[in-house]
N, C-alpha and C positions, 0 to 999 in steps of 0.2 A: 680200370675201375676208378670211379672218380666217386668223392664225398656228397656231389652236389644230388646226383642221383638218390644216394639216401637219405638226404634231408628233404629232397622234395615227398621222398613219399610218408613223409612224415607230419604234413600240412594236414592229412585228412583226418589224422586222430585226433581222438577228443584229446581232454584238458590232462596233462600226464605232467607228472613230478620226475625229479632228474632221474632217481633210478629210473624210472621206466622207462626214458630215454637212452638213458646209459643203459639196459639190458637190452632194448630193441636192437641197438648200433651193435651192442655185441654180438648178439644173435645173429646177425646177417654176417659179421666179419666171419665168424667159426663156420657160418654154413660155404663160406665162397673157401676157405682157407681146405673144410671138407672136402670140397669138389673138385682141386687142385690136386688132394693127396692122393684122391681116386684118380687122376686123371695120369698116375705117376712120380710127382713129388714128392721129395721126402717135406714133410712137417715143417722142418727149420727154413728151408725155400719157401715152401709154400705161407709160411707166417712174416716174414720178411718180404715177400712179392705182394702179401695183401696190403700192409702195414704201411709198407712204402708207396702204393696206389692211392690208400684213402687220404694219408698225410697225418696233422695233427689231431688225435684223439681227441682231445681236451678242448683245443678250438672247435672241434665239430661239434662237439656237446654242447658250448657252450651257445653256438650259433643257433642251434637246434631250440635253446630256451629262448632265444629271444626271438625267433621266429613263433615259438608258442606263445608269448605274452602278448606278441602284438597278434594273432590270430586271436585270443582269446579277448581282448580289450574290442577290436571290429566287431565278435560276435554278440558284446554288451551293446556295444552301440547300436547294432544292426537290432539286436533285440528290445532297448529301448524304445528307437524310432518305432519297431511294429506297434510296440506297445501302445505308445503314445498317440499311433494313428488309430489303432483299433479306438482309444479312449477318448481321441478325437469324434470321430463315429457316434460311440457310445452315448456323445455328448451334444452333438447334432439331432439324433436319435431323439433323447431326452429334452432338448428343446423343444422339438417339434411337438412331442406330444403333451411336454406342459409349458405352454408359451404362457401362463398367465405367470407362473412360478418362474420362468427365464425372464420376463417381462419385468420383474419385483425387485429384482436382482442387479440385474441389469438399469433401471431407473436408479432404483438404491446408492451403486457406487457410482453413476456417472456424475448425480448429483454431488455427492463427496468429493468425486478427483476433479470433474470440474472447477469450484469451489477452491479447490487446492490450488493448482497449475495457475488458475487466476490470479489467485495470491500471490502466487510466487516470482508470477511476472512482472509484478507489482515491485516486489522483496526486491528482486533481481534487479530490476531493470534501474530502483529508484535508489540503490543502499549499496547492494554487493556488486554490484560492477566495476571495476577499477576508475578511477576518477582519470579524465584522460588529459592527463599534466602529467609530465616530465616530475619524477620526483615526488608525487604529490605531498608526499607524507613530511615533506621540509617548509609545506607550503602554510602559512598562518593569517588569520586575519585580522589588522590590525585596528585599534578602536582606543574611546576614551572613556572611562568614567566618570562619573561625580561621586565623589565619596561620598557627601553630604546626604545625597537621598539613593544613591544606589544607580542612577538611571545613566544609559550612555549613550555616549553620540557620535559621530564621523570626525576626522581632523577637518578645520578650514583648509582653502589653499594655501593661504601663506605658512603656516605650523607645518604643512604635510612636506610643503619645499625644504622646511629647514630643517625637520625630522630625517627625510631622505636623505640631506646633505652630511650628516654629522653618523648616523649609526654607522656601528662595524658589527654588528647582531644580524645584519640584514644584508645578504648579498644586493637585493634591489626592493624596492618597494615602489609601488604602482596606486593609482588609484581610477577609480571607476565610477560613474554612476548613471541606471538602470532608467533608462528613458523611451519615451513614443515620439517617433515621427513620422513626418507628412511624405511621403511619397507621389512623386509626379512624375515618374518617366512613362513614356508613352500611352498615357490615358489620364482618367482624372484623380482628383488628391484621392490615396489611401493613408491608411496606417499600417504602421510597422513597429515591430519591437527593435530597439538599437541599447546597444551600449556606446555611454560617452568614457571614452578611456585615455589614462594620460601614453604619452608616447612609447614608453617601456612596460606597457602589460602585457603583450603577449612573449615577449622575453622576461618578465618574472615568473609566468606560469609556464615558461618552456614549451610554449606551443611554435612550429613556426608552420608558417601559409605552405599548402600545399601546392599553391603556385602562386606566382607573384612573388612580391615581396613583403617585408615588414614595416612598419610604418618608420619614419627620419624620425631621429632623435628631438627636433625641435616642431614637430607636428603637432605639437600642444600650445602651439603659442597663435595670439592673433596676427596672422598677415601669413603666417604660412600658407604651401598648396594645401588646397582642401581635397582631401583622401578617405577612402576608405575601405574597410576589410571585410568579404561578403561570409557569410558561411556557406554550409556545403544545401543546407537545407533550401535556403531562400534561393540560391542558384539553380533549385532544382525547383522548388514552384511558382517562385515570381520572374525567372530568366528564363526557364523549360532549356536548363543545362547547355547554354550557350556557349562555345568551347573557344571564345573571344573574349568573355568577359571579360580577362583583368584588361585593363585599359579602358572599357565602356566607362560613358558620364552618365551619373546618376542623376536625378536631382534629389536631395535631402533639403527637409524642408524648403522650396526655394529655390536654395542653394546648388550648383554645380559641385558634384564629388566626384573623383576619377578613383575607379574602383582598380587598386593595386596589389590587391592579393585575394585566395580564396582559400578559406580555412579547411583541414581536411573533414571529412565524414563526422569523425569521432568527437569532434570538438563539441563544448557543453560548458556553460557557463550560468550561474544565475541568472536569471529575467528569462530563461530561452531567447537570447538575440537571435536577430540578422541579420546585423549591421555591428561594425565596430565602426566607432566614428571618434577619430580624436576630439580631446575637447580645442577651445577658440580662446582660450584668456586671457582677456586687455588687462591695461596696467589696474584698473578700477579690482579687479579679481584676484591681482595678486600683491594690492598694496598692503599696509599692517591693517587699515581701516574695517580688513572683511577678517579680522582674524578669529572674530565673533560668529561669524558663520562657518558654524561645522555642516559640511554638506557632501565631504568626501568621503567613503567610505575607503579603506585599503587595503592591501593586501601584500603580504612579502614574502621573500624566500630567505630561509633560514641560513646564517652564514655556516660553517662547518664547529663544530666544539657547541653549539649552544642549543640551549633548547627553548619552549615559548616560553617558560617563565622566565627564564636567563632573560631574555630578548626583551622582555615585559619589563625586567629592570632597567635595564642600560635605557630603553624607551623613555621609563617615567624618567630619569634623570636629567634627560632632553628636553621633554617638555617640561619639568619643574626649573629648567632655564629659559625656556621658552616665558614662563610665567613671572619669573623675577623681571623679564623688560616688559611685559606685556599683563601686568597681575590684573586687570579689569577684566583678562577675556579666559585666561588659562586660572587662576588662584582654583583651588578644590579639584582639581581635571585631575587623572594618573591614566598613564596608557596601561593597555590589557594587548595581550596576542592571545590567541587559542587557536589551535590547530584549523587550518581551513573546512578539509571533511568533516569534523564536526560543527562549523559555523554554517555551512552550505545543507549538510543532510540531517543535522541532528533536531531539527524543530519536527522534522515529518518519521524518524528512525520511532518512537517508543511508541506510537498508533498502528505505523506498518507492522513493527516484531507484533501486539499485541492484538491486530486482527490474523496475522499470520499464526498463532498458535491459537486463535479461536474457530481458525477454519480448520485446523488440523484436530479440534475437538469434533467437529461438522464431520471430517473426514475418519477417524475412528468411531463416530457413534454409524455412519453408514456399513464399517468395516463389521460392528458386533452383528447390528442388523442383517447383515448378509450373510455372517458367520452360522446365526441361529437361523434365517429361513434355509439353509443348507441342512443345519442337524435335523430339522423338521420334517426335508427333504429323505433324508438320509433314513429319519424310525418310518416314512411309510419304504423307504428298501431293503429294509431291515433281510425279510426274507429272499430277493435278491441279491444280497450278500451274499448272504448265507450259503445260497443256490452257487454261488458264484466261485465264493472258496471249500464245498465240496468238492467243485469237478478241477480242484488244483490251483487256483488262484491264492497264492500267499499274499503275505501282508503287505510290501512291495508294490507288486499289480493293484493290489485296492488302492494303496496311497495312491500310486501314478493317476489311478483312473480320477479318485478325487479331485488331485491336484490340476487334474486336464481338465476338469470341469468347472473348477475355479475360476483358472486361469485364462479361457476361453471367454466364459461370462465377462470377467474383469478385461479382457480385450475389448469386448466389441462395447461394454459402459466403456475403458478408455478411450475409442474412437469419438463416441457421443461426446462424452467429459472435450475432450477438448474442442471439439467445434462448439461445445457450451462456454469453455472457457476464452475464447476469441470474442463472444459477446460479452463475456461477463468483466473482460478486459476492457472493455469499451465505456460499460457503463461503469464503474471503476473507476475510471479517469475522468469521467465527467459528472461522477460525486464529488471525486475530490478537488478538479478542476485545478486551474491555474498556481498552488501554491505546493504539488505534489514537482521535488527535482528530477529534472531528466524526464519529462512528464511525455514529452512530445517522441522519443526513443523506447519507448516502454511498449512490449508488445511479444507475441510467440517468439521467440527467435529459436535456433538450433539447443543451443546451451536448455533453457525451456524446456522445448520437446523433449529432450532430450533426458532428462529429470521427469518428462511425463512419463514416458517408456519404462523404466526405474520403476516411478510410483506403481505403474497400472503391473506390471510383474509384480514388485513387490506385494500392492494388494490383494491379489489373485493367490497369493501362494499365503500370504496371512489368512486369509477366508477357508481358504483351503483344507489350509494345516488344522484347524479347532474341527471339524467332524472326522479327521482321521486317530483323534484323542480317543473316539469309543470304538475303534477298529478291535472284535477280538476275534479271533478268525477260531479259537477252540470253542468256541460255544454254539457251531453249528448246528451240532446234533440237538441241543436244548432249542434252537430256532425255530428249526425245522420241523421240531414235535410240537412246535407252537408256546415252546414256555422260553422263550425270554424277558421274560420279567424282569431282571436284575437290568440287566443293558438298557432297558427301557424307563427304569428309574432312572440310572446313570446317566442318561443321556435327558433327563427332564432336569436332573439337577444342576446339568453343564448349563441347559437352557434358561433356566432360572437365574445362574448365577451373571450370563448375560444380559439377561433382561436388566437384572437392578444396577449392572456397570452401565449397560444403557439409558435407562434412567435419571443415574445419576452422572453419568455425561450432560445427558440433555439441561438438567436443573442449574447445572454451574453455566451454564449460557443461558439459560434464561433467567437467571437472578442479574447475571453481568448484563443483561440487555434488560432488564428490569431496574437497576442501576441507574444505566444511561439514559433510560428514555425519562425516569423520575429529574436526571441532573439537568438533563435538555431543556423540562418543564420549568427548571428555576431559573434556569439560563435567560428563556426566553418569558419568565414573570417582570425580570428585573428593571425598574423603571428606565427609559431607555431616554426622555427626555425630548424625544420629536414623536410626532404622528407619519409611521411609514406610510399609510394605507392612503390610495388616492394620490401618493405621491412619485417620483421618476427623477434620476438625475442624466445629463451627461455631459461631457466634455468638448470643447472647440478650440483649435489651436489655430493661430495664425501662423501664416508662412513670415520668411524671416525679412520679406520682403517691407512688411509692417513695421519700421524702424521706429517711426514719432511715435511718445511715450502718451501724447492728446492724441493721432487718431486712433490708434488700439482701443484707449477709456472709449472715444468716441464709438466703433465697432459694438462694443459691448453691452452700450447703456442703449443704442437703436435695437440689436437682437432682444434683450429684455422687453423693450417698447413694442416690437413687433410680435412676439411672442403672447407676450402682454393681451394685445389685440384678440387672438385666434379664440371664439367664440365656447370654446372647452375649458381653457386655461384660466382659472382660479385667482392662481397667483403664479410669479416668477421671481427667483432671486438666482445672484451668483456668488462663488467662493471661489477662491485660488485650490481650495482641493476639496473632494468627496467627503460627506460627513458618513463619521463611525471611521474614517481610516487615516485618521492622523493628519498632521499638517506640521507647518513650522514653529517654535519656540524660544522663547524665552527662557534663560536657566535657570535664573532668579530675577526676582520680584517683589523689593521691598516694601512692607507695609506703610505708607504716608504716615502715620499715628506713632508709631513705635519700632524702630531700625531694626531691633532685634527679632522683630515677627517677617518672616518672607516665605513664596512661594514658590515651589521647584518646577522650573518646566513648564512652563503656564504656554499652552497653546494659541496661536495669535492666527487669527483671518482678518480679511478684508472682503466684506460682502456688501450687497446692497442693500439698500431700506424692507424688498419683498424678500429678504433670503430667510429670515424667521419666520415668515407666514407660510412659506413654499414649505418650508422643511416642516413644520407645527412645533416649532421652538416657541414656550408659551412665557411671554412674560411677566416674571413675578413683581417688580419694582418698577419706579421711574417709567422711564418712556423708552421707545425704538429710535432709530435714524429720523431724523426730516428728510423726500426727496429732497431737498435743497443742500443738505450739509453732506457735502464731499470733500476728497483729501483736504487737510489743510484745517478744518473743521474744529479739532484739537478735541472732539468728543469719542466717548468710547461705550460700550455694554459689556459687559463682564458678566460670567456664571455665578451662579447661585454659590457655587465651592471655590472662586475665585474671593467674591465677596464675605463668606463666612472664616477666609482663610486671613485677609488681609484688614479684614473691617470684622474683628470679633464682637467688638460693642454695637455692629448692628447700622450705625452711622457713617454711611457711605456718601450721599446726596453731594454734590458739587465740590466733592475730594479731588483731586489729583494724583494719576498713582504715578512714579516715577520710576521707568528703570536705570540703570545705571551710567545708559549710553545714551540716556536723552532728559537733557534738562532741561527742556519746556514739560513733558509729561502729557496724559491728557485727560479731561473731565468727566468723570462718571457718570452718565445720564440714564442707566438705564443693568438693569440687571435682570435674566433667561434664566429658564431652565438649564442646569449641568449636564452634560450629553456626554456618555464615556466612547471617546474618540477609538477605544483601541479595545473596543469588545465591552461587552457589559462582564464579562469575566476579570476585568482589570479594574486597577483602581483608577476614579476619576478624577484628570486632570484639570486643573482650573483650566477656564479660557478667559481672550479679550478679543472684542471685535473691530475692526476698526472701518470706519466708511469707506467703498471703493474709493479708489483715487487717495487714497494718503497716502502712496509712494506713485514711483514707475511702474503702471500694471504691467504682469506679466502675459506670454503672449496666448497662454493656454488657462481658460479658465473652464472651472465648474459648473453649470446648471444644474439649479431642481428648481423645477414643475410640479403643481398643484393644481390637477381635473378635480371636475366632478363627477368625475366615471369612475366605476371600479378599477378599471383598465386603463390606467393613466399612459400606457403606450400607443395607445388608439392615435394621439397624435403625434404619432412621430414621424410622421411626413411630411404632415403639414409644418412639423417643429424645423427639419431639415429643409423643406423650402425657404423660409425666413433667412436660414443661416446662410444658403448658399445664391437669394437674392443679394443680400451683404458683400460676402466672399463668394465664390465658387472652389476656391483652392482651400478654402479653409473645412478643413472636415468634420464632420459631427461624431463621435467612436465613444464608444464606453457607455450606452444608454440602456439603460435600465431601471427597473424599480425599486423604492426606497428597501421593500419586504426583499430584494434581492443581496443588495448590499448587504441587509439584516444580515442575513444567512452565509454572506463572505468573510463578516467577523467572527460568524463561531465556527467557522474553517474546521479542524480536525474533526470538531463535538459531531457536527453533521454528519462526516461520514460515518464517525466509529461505531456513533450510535444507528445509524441507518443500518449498517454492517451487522452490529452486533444481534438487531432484532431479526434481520434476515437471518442469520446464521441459528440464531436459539427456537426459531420457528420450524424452523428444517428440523435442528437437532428434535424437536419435542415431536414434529410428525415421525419421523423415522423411529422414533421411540415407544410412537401410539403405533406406527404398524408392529415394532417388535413385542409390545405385550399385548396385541392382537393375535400374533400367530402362531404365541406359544401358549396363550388359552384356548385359541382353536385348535392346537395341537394338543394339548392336557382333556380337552373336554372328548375327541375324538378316542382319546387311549381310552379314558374311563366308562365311556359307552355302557360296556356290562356294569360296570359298577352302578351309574345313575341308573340302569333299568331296574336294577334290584333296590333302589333302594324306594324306586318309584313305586315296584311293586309292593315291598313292602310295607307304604303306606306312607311316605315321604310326600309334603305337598311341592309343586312345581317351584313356591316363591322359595319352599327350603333350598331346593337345587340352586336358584337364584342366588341364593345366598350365603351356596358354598364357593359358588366361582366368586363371587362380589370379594370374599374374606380373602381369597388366594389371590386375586388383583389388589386388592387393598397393603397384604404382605408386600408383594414385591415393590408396590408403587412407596411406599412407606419405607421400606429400607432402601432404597434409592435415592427417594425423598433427604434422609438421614444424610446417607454417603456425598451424594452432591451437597447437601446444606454445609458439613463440616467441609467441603473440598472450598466453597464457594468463598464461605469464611476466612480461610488459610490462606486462598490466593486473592484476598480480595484487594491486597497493597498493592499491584499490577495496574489496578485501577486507579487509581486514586490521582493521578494526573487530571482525569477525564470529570472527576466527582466533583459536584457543586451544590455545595448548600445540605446534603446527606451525609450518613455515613454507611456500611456496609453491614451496619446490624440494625439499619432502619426498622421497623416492626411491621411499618405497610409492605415496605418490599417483601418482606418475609411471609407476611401474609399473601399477598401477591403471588407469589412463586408457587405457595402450598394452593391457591386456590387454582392457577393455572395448570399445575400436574396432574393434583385428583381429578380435574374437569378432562383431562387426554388421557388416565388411566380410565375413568369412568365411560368414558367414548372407544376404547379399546376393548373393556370387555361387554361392550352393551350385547354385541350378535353374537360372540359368544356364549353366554350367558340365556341369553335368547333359544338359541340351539338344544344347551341343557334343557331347559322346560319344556323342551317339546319332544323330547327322546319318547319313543315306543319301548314299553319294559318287553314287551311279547317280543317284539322285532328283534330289540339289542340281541336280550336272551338268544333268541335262536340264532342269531347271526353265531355270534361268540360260539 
């Protein structure tokens, strides 16, 4: 006799506690020990012949229960899975026969998760992804300030060598700067994005090539070989992943580069390069003479024991020695470090979090909506239910079946949401375009999806869970005889109390998006100092094969000429860079009149005589350029806030303004309109202009064009032929219209506010369907009530104007909830705010007139339906 026998037959009983087990075992041992004594046996044999066959008692028992737990744990599950397919079914079933209510539903959350997943790819892709440096979190960017007015700037090269050479705060320090170049290998000039890097950057940020090597130590200097470091991107669409490359010659601008390494995948740097390209620094670059030019930006890795203020010390100490032998170019300077992550991501972090928790408002106002057309769903199955847990359905089955039908719904909007969110990812990035980091790596990826999957359950089981809140499975009998009344209150008041959460979701986005579009409006009222319209700028770089500093002027002043000619073209001027987007400076700028008046940062160009008429820079004073008077000329034009900063008395006219590093100076002839270089959001910085040709022109200048077409791009063919009769290698890139530019300086404002109105838009429709459908559900229950009251002698506009009172309640206390919610979070904002404040009285106005006009439009065909009730019909029906 063996134990196994008795436990197997022990699989088919139900669910049994140990006694029961312990008395079955028993049972069978006394009957076998019985049939033994019959068979002959004394007792004492026969109890020790069975004892010792089956083995350990107590092991057997004990085996016996955990073969019952796990039989009984399979039969949950097995019984689940039915469940769950039966309510699968149920829920197939149920769509088919109301696709306009799966279709509602279904629209509802895809747009929310959509919306969402978008966001997040955003979140993800540009903030939360590990910054991909070795260390990053030691990594700091290093920089100068001016006490005197706050503003700050790059080391020179010479400072940044002797900085490098003397810190012990700083394992290494590197420098970089974010450059376009001319590409020529095997076809005609393009452009490309490059970083110019000193020889030790990619060993400060601890990157090393993933094939090749790293640049020589002395790769920064002139006469070295000319090299360079590709990424993994530009290998993949300007090579088509050529598996030779390291050793291929490039040409940069030009120039021959022998490409000696190729950066891995993950690598990501400001600009999005494709190129590392050491810099070339003749002795002119690195004598004391350029200590004046801060043009280097830096970066370092932190030595061990210190942190960036630490390091920010020992820094200023350096350069406050720097400035004892050198006080004309360093006197007022103190270095700064901050952490690099936030020098890199933090200008774009407080727009990303604060459209990321405005979509998640987007995404909860779809989640109530969906919630309430389910309870909606739910009072017309009232009887159903009911039906349902008579014939033995408990509360259990009901949740599962709910939660099946959720969760299903929320699948197949998941599937949508995200094929929406692959577009919405798209146009995302090219709102916010070129100043969003890691912009070009941002996109679905697994991590994503993967947080989709997450959301779309989770949602499904959030929508879910609120109609299994009125599950009462005792009040069958009162259903069934037709009076649940009570449950049908209950379950108007759950709806109601969504509805005003709904609401008042919706009004705190559309106050914030009434907010921004108010701040946009100031934004773009504020005198801006050129005429964008009709106007176009863009850029031409020469190859470096262009060495004379006369034929470059030459080059430039024929494309003007020839430009000049084309029978569209207005006017034509150039600058050394883009207006509205900063340029080079001056720190200070003493007043000629009085040593103690000076001005910080004064903006300097070099344009031609047409660059004020191309741009509609209108002049207030004096006169413009003569074509005649070029570099050498000793004359200048100054802004309006140049002028009022340095000549308070008003008396400027054949002044001389002098800065500090040039004692000839040069003569005032002429004073413009003030243009705020750096967004009309900032403050504006004086400028001075000075005639092309007063130094060595550089080899990449600015165009703007002035048509008299609307469409000032119409010639931009005819503009690119000109240039490329000139040159052929010389490229034309960066062209576009002044009203484009506009809209480059107020960078974040654009998107957040684009974002925000989309989002309060949604929020306010999803809002007008939710107190849509719970008046058409309120006016549906009351049926008998309006018939009686029609009968009794009620006029129709009375009926009108009992749904009107009970749309007015809820849109009102919404109204309310969101106004104080809007108010409270309205500091979130305030980055974005210009010129308002969040208790403005129009926007508030605004907001109220906007709501009542989508409550009023929600209960119009409701309301509509009342007045046209039959008392005879309702009555009999009921």
């Amino acid at each position: 006799m063996s134990g196994g026998g008795w436990l197997g037959r022990l699989l088919g009983l139900g669910h049994r506690t140990r006694d029961e087990n312990e008395r079955e075992l028993r049972f069978h041992l006394d009957e076998r020990i019985d049939r033994l004594v019959g068979e002959g046996w004394t007792r004492a044999d026969a109890e020790r012949d069975v004892h010792r066959r089956f083995g350990d008692f107590d092991a057997a028992l004990a085996e016996c229960e955990r073969i019952e737990r796990r039989r009984v744990r399979q039969g949950r599950v097995v019984g689940m899975f039915d469940e769950t397919v039966r309510s699968a079914r149920t829920t197939a079933r149920m769509m088919r026969r109301t696709p306009g209510y799966a279709a509602t539903v279904i629209l509802t959350l895809a747009l929310g998760i959509g919306a969402t997943v978008a966001m997040f790819s955003v979140l993800h892709g540009a903030l939360l992804r590990p910054l991909p440096w070795a260390d990053a979190d030691r990594l700091v960017r290093v920089n100068n300030r001016f006490e005197a007015s706050g503003g700050s700037g790059p080391f020179s090269i010479p400072n940044y060598l002797d900085v490098r050479a003397a810190t012990t705060s700083l394992t290494g320090l590197a420098g970089y700067s974010v450059r376009s170049v001319t590409l020529t290998d095997d076809g005609p000039a393009d452009r490309a994005r490059a970083l110019g890097v000193t020889a030790n950057f990619l060993q400060v940020l601890g990157v090393e090539p993933a094939r090749g090597r790293d640049f020589d130590p002395d790769a920064d200097r002139q006469g070295s070989e000319r090299t360079l470091v590709i990424t993994h991107g530009a290998w993949q669409s300007r090579f088509a992943g050529d598996p030779e490359i390291v050793g291929r010659e490039v040409r940069i601008d030009g120039v021959p580069h022998q490409v000696i390494g190729l950066l891995p995948e993950s690598f990501w740097f400001v600009g999005d390069p494709q190129f590392l390209v050491p810099f070339a620094w003749d002795e002119g670059a690195l004598s004391d003479d350029n200590r004046g030019s801060r043009s280097l930006p830096t970066i370092g890795r932190l030595a061990p024991g210190f942190t960036p203020e630490t390091a920010a010390e020992e820094l200023t100490g350096i350069t406050d020695g720097i400035g004892e032998r050198f006080p004309s170019n360093q006197e007022g300077w103190v270095a700064t470090a901050v952490p690099l992550k936030e020098a890199v991501l933090g200008g774009a972090a407080g727009s990303v979090w604060l459209l990321m928790g405005a979509v998640g408002v987007v995404l909860l106002v779809a989640c109530v909506n969906a919630a309430n057309l389910m309870l909606v769903r739910g009072e017309q199955r009232t009887r159903e239910t009911a039906v349902r847990a008579a014939l033995g359905a408990g509360r259990g089955t009901l949740t599962i079946q709910h939660l099946a039908e959720s969760v299903a719904l929320a699948v197949v909007a998941g599937a949508l949401g995200v094929a929406l969110a692959e577009i919405l990812t798209r146009i995302l990035l090219g709102l916010w375009g070129g100043d969003l980091p890691r912009a070009s790596t941002i996109g679905l990826n697994p991590l994503v999806l993967t947080a989709a999957v997450g959301l779309v359950l989770a949602t499904g089981l959030l929508v879910g869970l609120v109609p299994t809140l009125r599950l009462d499975v005792h009040r069958i009998h009162d259903v069934l005889r037709g009076g649940g009344r009570g449950s049908a209150e209950r379950g108007s008041r759950l709806q109601r109390m969504l509805v005003v959460g709904e609401v008042a979701l919706a009004v705190l986005l559309v106050s914030g998006a009434a907010l921004l579009v108010q701040s946009f409006r100031n934004v773009t009222s504020v005198e801006m100092g050129i005429d964008p319209d009709g106007a176009m700028t863009f850029m031409v770089q020469l190859p470096d094969s262009w060495t004379s500093a006369p034929e470059r002027q030459r080059f430039f002043e024929e494309a003007v000429a020839g430009i000049q000619r084309l029978p569209a073209v207005a006017s034509v001027g150039i600058s050394e860079r883009t207006p509205l987007q900063g340029g080079y400076n001056i720190t200070t700028l003493p007043s000629p009149d009085d040593p103690e008046i000076e001005a910080s940062f004064v903006e300097v160009r070099r344009v031609t005589p047409g660059f004020f008429d191309a741009a509609g820079i209108d002049l207030i004073r004096g006169r413009l350029f003569e074509d005649t008077e070029r570099g050498g000329a000793g004359v200048v034009v100054i802004s309006q806030r140049l002028a009022e900063t340095i000549f308070p008395d008003g008396e400027w006219l054949g002044k001389r303004i002098l800065p500090e590093w040039n004692e000839v100076g040069w003569e005032v002839v002429g004073v413009v309109e003030s243009v705020p270089e750096f967004g009309p959001e900032r403050d504006l910085r004086p400028a001075v202009y000075w005639p092309f040709g007063e130094n060595d022109p550089p080899a990449t200048m600015t165009f703007v064009v002035r048509t008299g077409d609307d469409d000032p791009l119409a010639v931009a063919s005819e503009v690119r032929g000109v240039v490329a009769g000139l040159e052929a290698a010389a490229p034309v890139f960066a062209m576009r219209t002044f009203n484009d530019v506009l809209l480059e300086t107020l960078g974040d404002r654009v998107f957040a506010t684009t974002l925000f109105v989309a989002f309060g838009a949604l929020a306010l429709l999803l809002a007008v369907v939710g107190v849509f459908s719970v008046l058409a559900h309120m006016v549906e229950q009351r049926t008998r009530e309006i018939g009686i009251r029609l009968a009794l002698g009620a006029s129709a506009a009375g009926v009108q104007r009992m749904v009107a009172r009970e749309t007015a309640a809820l849109a009102g206390i919404g109204l309310v909830v969101g106004g104080c919610v809007a108010l409270l979070s309205s500091s979130v904002l305030e980055g974005l705010l210009f010129g308002i404040t969040a208790t403005d009285p129009r926007i508030i106005a605004t907001v109220v007139l906007v709501s009542a006009l989508g409550a009023a439009t929600a209960s119009w065909l409701p309301a509509r339906r009342a007045m046209r009730v039959d008392p005879m019909v309702a009555m009999r029906e009921e």
